[in-house]
C-alpha positions in Angstrom: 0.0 0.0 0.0 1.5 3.0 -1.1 1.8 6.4 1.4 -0.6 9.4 1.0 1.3 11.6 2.4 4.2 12.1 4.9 3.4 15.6 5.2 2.3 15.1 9.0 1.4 18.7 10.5 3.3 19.4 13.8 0.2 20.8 16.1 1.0 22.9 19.6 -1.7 22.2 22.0 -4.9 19.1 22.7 -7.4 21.1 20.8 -5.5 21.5 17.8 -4.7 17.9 17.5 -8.5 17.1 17.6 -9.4 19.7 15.7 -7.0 18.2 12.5 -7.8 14.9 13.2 -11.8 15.7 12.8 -11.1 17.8 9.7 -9.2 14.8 8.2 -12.2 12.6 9.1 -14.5 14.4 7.5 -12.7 14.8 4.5 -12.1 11.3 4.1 -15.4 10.1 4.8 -17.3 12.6 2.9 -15.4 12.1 0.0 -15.6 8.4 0.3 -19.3 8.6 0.7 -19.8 10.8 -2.4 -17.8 8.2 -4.2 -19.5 5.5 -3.4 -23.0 7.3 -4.7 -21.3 8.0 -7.7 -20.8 4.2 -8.2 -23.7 3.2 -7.9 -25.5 6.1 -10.1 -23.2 6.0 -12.8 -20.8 3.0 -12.2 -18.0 6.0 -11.8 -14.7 4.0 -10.3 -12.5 6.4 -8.2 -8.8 6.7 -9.2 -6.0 5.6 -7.4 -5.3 9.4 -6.3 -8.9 9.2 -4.5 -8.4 6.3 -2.8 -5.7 7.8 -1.1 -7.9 10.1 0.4 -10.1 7.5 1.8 -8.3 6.8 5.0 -8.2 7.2 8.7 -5.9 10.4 9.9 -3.6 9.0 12.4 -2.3 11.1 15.9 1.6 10.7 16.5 3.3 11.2 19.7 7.3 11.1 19.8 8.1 11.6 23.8 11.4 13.7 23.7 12.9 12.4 27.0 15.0 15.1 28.7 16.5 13.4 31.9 13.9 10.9 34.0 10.5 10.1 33.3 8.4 12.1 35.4 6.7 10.7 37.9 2.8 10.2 38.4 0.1 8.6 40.5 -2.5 8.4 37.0 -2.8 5.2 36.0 -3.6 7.2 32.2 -2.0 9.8 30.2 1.3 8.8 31.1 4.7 7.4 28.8 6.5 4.5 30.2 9.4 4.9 27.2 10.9 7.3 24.9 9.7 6.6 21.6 6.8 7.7 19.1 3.5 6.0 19.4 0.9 6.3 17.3 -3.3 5.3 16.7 -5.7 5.7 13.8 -8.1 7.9 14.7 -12.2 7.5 14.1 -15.0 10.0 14.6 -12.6 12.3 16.5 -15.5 15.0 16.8 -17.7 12.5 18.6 -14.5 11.4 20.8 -13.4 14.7 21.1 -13.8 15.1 25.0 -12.3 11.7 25.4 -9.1 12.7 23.5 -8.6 16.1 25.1 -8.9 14.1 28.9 -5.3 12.1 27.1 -3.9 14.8 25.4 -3.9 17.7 28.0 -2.0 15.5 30.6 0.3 13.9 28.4 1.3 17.4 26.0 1.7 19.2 29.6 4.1 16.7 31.8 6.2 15.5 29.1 8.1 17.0 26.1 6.0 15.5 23.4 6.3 16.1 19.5 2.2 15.9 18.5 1.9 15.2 14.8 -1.3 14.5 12.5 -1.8 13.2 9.5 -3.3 10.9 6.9 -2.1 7.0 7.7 -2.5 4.4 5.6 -5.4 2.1 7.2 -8.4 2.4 4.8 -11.9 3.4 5.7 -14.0 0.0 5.1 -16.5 1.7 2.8 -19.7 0.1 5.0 -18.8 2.8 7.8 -19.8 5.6 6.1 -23.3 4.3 4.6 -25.5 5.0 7.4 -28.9 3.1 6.4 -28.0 1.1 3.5 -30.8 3.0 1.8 -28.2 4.2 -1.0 -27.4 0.2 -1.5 -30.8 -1.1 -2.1 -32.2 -1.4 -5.7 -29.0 -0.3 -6.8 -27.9 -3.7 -8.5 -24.9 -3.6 -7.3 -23.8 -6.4 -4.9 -21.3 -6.2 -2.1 -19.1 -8.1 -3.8 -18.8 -5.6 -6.4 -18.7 -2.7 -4.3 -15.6 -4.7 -2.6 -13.7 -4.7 -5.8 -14.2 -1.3 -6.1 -13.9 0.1 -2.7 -11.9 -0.4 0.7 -14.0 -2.8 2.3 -13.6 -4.6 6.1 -11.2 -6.1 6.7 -11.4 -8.4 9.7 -8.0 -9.4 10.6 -7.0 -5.8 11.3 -9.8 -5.3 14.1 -8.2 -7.2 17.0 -8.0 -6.6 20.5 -3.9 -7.4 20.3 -2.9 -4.5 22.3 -5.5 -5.3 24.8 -4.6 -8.8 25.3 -0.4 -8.2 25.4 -0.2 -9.5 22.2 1.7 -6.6 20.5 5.6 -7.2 20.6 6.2 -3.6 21.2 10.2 -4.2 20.8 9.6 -5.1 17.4 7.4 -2.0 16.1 8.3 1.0 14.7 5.6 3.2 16.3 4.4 2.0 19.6 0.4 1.6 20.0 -0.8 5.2 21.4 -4.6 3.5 22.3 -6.2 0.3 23.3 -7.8 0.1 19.7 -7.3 1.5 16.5 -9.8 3.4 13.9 -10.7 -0.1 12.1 -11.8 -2.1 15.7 -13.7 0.8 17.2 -15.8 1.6 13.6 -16.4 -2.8 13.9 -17.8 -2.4 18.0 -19.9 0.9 16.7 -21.8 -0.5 14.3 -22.0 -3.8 16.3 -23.5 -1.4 19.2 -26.2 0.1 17.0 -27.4 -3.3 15.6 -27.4 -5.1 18.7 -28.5 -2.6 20.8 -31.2 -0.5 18.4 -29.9 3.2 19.2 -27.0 5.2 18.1 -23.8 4.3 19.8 -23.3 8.2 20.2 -25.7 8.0 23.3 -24.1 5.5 25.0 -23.6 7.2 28.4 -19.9 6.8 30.5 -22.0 5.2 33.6 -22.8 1.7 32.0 -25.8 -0.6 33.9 -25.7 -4.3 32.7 -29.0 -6.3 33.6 -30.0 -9.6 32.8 -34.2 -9.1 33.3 -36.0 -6.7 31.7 -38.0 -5.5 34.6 -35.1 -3.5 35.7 -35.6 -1.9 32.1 -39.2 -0.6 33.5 -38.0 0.6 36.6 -35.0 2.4 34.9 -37.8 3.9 32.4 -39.6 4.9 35.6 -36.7 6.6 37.4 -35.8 8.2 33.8 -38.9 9.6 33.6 -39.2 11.4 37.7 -36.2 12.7 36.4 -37.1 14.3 33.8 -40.5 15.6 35.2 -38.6 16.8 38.9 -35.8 18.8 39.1 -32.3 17.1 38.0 -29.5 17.3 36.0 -30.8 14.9 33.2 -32.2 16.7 30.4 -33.9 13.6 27.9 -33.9 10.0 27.6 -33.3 7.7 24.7 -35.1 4.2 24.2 -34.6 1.8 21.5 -35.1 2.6 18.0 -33.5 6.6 19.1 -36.8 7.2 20.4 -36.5 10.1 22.5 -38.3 11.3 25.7 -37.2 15.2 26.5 -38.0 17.0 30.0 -41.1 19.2 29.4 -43.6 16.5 27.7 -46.4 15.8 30.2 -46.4 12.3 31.9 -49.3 11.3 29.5 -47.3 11.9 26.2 -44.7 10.2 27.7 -45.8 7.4 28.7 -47.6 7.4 25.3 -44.0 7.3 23.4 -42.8 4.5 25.9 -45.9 1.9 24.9 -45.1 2.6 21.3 -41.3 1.5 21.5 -40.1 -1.8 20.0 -37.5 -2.7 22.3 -38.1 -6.4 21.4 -36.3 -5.8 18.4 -32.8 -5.7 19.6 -31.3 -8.7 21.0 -29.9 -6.0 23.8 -31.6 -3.0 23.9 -29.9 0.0 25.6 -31.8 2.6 27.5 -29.9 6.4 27.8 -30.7 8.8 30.2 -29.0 12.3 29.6 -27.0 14.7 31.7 -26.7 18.3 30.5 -22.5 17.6 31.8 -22.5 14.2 29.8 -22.5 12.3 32.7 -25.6 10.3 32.6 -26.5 6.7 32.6 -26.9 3.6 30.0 -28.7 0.6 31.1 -28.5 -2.1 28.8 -30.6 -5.7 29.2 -28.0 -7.9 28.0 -30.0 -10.8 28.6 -28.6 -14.4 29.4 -25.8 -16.4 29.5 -21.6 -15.4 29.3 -21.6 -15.1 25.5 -23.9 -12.5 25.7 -22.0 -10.8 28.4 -18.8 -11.1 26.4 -20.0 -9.6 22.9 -21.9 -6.4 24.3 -18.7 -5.7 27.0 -16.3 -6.1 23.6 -18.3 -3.1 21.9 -18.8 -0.9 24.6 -15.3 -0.7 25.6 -14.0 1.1 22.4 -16.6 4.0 24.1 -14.2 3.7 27.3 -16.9 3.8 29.8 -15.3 4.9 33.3 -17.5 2.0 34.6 -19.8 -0.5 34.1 -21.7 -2.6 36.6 -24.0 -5.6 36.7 -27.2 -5.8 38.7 -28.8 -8.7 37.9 -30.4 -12.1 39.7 -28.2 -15.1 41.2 -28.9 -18.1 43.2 -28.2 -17.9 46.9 -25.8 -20.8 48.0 -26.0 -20.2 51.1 -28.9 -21.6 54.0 -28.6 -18.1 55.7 -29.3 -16.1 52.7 -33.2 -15.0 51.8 -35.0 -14.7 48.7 -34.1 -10.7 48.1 -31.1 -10.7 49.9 -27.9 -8.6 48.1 -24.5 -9.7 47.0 -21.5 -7.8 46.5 -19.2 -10.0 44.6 -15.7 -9.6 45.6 -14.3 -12.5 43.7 -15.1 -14.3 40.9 -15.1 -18.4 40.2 -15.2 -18.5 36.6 -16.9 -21.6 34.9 -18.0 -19.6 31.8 -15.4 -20.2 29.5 -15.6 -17.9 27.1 -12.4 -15.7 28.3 -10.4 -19.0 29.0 -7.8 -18.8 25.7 -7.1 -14.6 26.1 -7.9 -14.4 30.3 -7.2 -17.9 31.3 -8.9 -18.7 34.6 -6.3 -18.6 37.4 -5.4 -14.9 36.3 -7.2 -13.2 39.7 -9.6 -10.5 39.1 -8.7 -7.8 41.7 -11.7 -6.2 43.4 -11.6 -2.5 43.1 -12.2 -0.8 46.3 -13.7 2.3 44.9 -16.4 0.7 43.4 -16.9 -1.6 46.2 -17.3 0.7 48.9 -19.7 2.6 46.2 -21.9 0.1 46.5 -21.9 -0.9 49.7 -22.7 2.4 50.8 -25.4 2.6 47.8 -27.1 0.3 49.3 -26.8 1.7 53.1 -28.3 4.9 51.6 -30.9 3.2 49.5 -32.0 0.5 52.0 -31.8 2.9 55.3 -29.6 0.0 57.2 -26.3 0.1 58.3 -24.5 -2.0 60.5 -25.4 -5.3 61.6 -28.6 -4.6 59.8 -27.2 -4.2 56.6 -25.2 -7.2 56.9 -28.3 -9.3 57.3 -29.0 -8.4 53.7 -26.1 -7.9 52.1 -23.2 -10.0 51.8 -19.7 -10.0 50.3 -18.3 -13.1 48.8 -17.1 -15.2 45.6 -19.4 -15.1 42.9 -19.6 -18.8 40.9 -20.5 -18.2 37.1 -21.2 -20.5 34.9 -22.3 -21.0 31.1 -24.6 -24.2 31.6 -28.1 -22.6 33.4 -28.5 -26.6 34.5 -25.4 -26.3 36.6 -27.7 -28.1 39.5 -27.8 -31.1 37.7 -23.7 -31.7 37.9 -24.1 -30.8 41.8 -22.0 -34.0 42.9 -19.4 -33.3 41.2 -19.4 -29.8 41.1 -19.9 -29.7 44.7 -15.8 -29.9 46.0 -15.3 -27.4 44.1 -17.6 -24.6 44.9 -16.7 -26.2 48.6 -13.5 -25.2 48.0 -14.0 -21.2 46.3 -16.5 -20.4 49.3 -18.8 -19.2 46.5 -22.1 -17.6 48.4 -24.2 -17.1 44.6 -24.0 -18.2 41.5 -25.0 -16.4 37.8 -24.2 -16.9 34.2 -22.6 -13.0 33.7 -20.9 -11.2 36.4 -17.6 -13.2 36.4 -17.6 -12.6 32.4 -18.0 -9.0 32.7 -15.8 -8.5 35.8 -13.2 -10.4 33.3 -14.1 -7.9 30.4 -13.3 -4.9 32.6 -9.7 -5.9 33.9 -9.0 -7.0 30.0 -10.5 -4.0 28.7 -9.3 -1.6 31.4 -12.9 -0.7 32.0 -13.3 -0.4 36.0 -16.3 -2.8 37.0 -18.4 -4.0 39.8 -20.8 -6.6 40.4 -24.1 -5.9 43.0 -26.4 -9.3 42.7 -29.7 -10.1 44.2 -30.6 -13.5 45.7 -33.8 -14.4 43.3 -33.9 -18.0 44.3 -31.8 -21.0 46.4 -31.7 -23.8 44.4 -29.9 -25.6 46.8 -32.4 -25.3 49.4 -35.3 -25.9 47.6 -36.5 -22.3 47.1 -37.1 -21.9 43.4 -37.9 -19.4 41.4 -42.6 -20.4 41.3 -44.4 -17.8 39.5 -46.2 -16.4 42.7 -43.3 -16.2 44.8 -41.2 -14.8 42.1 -43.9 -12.1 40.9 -44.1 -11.0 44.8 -39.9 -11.0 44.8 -39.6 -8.4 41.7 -42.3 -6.3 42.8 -40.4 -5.6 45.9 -36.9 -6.1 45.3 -36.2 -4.7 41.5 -36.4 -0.9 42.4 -34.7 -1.1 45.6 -32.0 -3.1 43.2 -31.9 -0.7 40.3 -31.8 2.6 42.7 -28.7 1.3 44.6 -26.8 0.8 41.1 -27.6 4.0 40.2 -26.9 5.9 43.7 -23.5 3.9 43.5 -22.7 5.0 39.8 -23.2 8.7 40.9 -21.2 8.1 44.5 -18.0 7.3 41.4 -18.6 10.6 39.5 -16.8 12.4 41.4 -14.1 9.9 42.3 -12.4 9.9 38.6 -8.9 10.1 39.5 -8.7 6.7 41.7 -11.2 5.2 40.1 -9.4 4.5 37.0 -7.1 2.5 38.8 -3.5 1.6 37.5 -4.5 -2.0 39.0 -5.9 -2.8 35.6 -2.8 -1.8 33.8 -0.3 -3.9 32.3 3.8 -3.5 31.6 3.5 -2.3 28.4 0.4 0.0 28.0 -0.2 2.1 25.5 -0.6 5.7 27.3 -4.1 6.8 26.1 -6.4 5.1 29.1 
C-alpha cells in the first residue's frame, strides 16, 4: 500500500490535534461517501489518487525524553518509554472530550512532538453508509462494491494490544490507544445493531442487567427525572426514540408503549446529563456469551465504569430470597475468556467501586451496621455458562466447597473479566432471586411477589452507586488494571 502523504502537521496544544484529526475525518469520509453514490448512479470507479484520500488520519506522539521520566500517581496519560507512538483515529469529533482528557496530561508533563496526519489504514466503505438505503435497488452487490472500494477487513480489528499480544520491541511506532480506527468503527456498528440506538448516546456510567424489569424501573426513574428537578435533560429508548423533560407524563408514557424494544437482542436505554455524565442501562440478557459480545463493543466507548445488577442463586442456607451480594471475587466456569484471560489470572476487586456500593445500598435500603449485613453479603461469585449447573451438583460440589462461593449467575464473572481486559473499572451488586440448593425456586407467585419488591430497591442502589463514582475519577481509574506495556491513552 502505497503512502498518502508524509506531510504530518506538527500541532501545539490538545485542541489543535483534535481539531486536525476531525477535519481529516470528514474529509475522508465525505469524499468516500460521495464516491460511493457516484458508483452506484453512474458506475464512476474512483482513481487511485482518490483512494488515497479514503483513509483514517492518524495522531503521533514522539516523547522527547530530557532526563527521568516524570513521575505520576494516573494510571492514564502517562509514557512509560521514549519513543513515538501512534493510533488511527475515528469520529474524532464525537471522541473529542475523550481525547482532550489524554492529550492535556500527556502534551503538559512531558516534552512531546504531536503530529497528525493521513495514515494508511483504509476506511472500510460500509462505515460511512448509514442506512443502507443508498445500496438497495442499486444492483450492485457487495461483492462488487468490494472490488471497487476499501472494504472490512477483519483481521485488522483485533484486541492485540489489549490482550499483550503486541511485541512492542519489534514496532516501529508504539500503540498510542487500546484500539485503532478499524476495531472501534467494527464495535460501533455492532453497538447500533445489537442494541437498536445510536452508539453516540451510550452514556460513560454503564448498567448491565440480565431481566428486563429493571428496564421498566429504569424507564420509571428516567422519567421522575425528567419531570422533577435534576440534571438529566432527555432519555433515549430503543429505536433513538426520545423522551425530553417538558412532555407531560401522558405523552410520555404514550411514546414509551409505542417502543419496540423487542427488536434488539440488547436494547440499551440512555438517560442524559446536560454535563454528559448520565447513565446507559442495557438488558443484556442471558448467558456469558452474551456478556462477552456487548462488553467487547462498549469498551471502544471507554466507559469509566460498568456494573452488573442482575439475579443469582443464593448458596448459602442463611441467605433470603431478596437478599444482596457484593461480589468480591469471581469463580469462573463460563469459558468464554479462558484462551485470552485464562482462569487462574485473579480479578482484583476495586475498592472504589466496592465501597460505592456498599454504601449505595446503606443509603438506599436505610440500614447500616449489623442490619445491613443481614441483607447484604460479600463473597465469591460462581458463574457458569450451563443454566442446569444443578444437575452436575455432585461433582461440582468440591469445588464450589472449595471457592466459598455464596451465589452463582451466568454474567458477572464474564463482565468483571471484560473490565480488567479492557481496562474498564467494574463492579458486580447481585440479588438472591432463588436458592436452588435449598429448595427455594424461582414459582411464579413467589417470584412475581420477589420483583415487585426487590427490583427498584436493586436498580436505585446501582444507580446511587454509579453517581457516589462521579466524582471519584482520579482513583477510580485504577493503574490496577494496567499492564507492563500500556499504551498511554487510558
Amino acid at each position: 500500500m502505497r503512502p498518502c502523504s508524509d506531510d504530518f502537521i506538527i500541532v501545539s496544544s490538545p485542541e489543535e490535534a483534535v481539531d486536525r484529526l476531525a477535519e481529516l475525518h470528514q474529509q475522508a469520509t465525505h469524499g468516500l461517501s460521495r464516491a460511493l453514490k457516484a458508483y452506484l448512479k453512474d458506475r464512476v470507479k474512483p482513481d487511485a489518487e482518490n483512494h488515497c484520500q479514503y483513509r483514517y488520519p492518524e495522531l503521533r506522539l514522539t516523547y522527547l525524553c530530557q532526563g527521568e521520566v516524570p513521575a505520576s500517581v494516573r494510571a492514564f496519560a502517562k509514557v512509560q518509554v521514549p519513543g513515538t507512538y501512534s493510533v488511527t483515529v475515528t469520529h474524532p469529533a464525537a471522541f473529542r472530550k475523550y481525547l482532550l482528557e489524554q492529550l492535556r496530561p500527556l502534551m503538559h508533563d512531558y516534552t512531546l512532538r504531536v503530529e497528525v496526519g493521513i495514515s494508511e489504514q483504509n476506511i472500510p466503505y460500509p462505515y460511512v453508509v448509514e442506512q443502507g438505503d443508498e445500496l438497495a435497488g442499486s444492483g450492485v452487490t457487495a461483492a462488487e462494491l468490494a472490488r471497487v472500494f476499501p472494504s472490512t477487513d477483519l483481521s485488522a480489528a483485533t484486541d492485540n494490544n489489549a490482550d499483550g499480544l503486541t511485541d512492542w520491541e519489534s514496532m516501529e511506532s508504539m500503540p498510542l490507544a487500546l484500539f485503532d480506527a478499524a476495531r472501534v468503527d467494527f464495535s460501533l456498528r455492532r453497538l447500533v445493531h445489537y442494541t437498536g440506538s445510536d452508539w453516540r448516546h451510550v452514556q460513560p456510567w454503564i448498567l448491565l442487567t440480565n431481566y428486563h424489569r429493571y428496564v421498566d424501573q429504569f424507564i420509571r426513574h428516567g422519567l421522575d427525572m425528567l419531570v422533577g428537578d435534576s440534571r438529566f435533560t432527555h432519555m433515549i429508548l430503543p429505536g433513538n426514540v426520545r423522551i425530553e423533560r417538558g412532555m407531560s407524563e401522558g405523552e410520555m408514557q404514550a411514546i414509551i408503549g409505542g417502543v419496540v424494544w423487542h427488536r434488539y437482542q440488547m436494547p440499551a436505554y440512555h438517560l442524559l446529563a446536560g454535563d454528559g455524565d448520565g447513565i446507559t442501562l442495557v438488558n443484556i440478557g442471558v448467558g456469558p456469551s452474551n456478556a462477552k459480545n456487548i462488553t467487547d463493543h462498549l469498551a471502544v466507548l471507554r466507559p469509566h465504569c460498568w456494573l452488573m445488577i442482575g439475579h443469582c442463586g443464593g448458596l448459602r442456607q442463611s441467605q433470603n430470597i431478596g437478599d444482596y451480594v457484593l461480589a468480591h471475587a469471581y469463580m469462573r466456569r463460563d469459558g468464554i475468556l479462558d484462551r485470552v484471560l485464562p482462569p487462574n489470572i485473579p480479578l482484583p476487586a476495586l475498592a472504589e467501586v466496592q465501597l460505592a456500593l456498599q454504601e449505595a445500598a446503606a443509603v438506599v435500603t436505610g440500614e447500616r451496621g449489623d442490619e445491613l449485613k443481614k441483607r447484604l453479603r460479600t463473597g465469591t461469585v460462581l458463574t457458569y455458562d450451563d443454566r442446569n449447573w444443578e444437575l452436575r451438583w455432585a461433582q461440582e460440589r468440591p469445588l464450589i466447597n472449595l471457592a466459598r462461593a455464596i451465589a452463582v449467575d451466568m454474567e458477572s464473572g464474564t463482565i468483571a473479566a471484560q473490565g480488567y481486559r479492557l481496562r474498564v473499572p467494574y463492579g458486580t451488586l447481585l440479588c438472591v432471586s432463588d436458592k436452588p440448593l435449598h429448595s427455594e425456586i424461582k414459582l411464579p407467585g413467589a417470584a412475581g411477589a420477589f420483583y415487585e419488591r426487590a427490583v427498584t430497591q436493586h436498580l436505585h442502589i446501582g444507580i446511587t452507586a454509579l453517581d457516589m463514582l462521579r466524582s471519584q475519577l482520579n482513583s477510580l481509574h485504577s493503574r490496577k488494571l494496567r499492564s507492563f506495556d500500556e499504551p498511554p491513552f487510558r
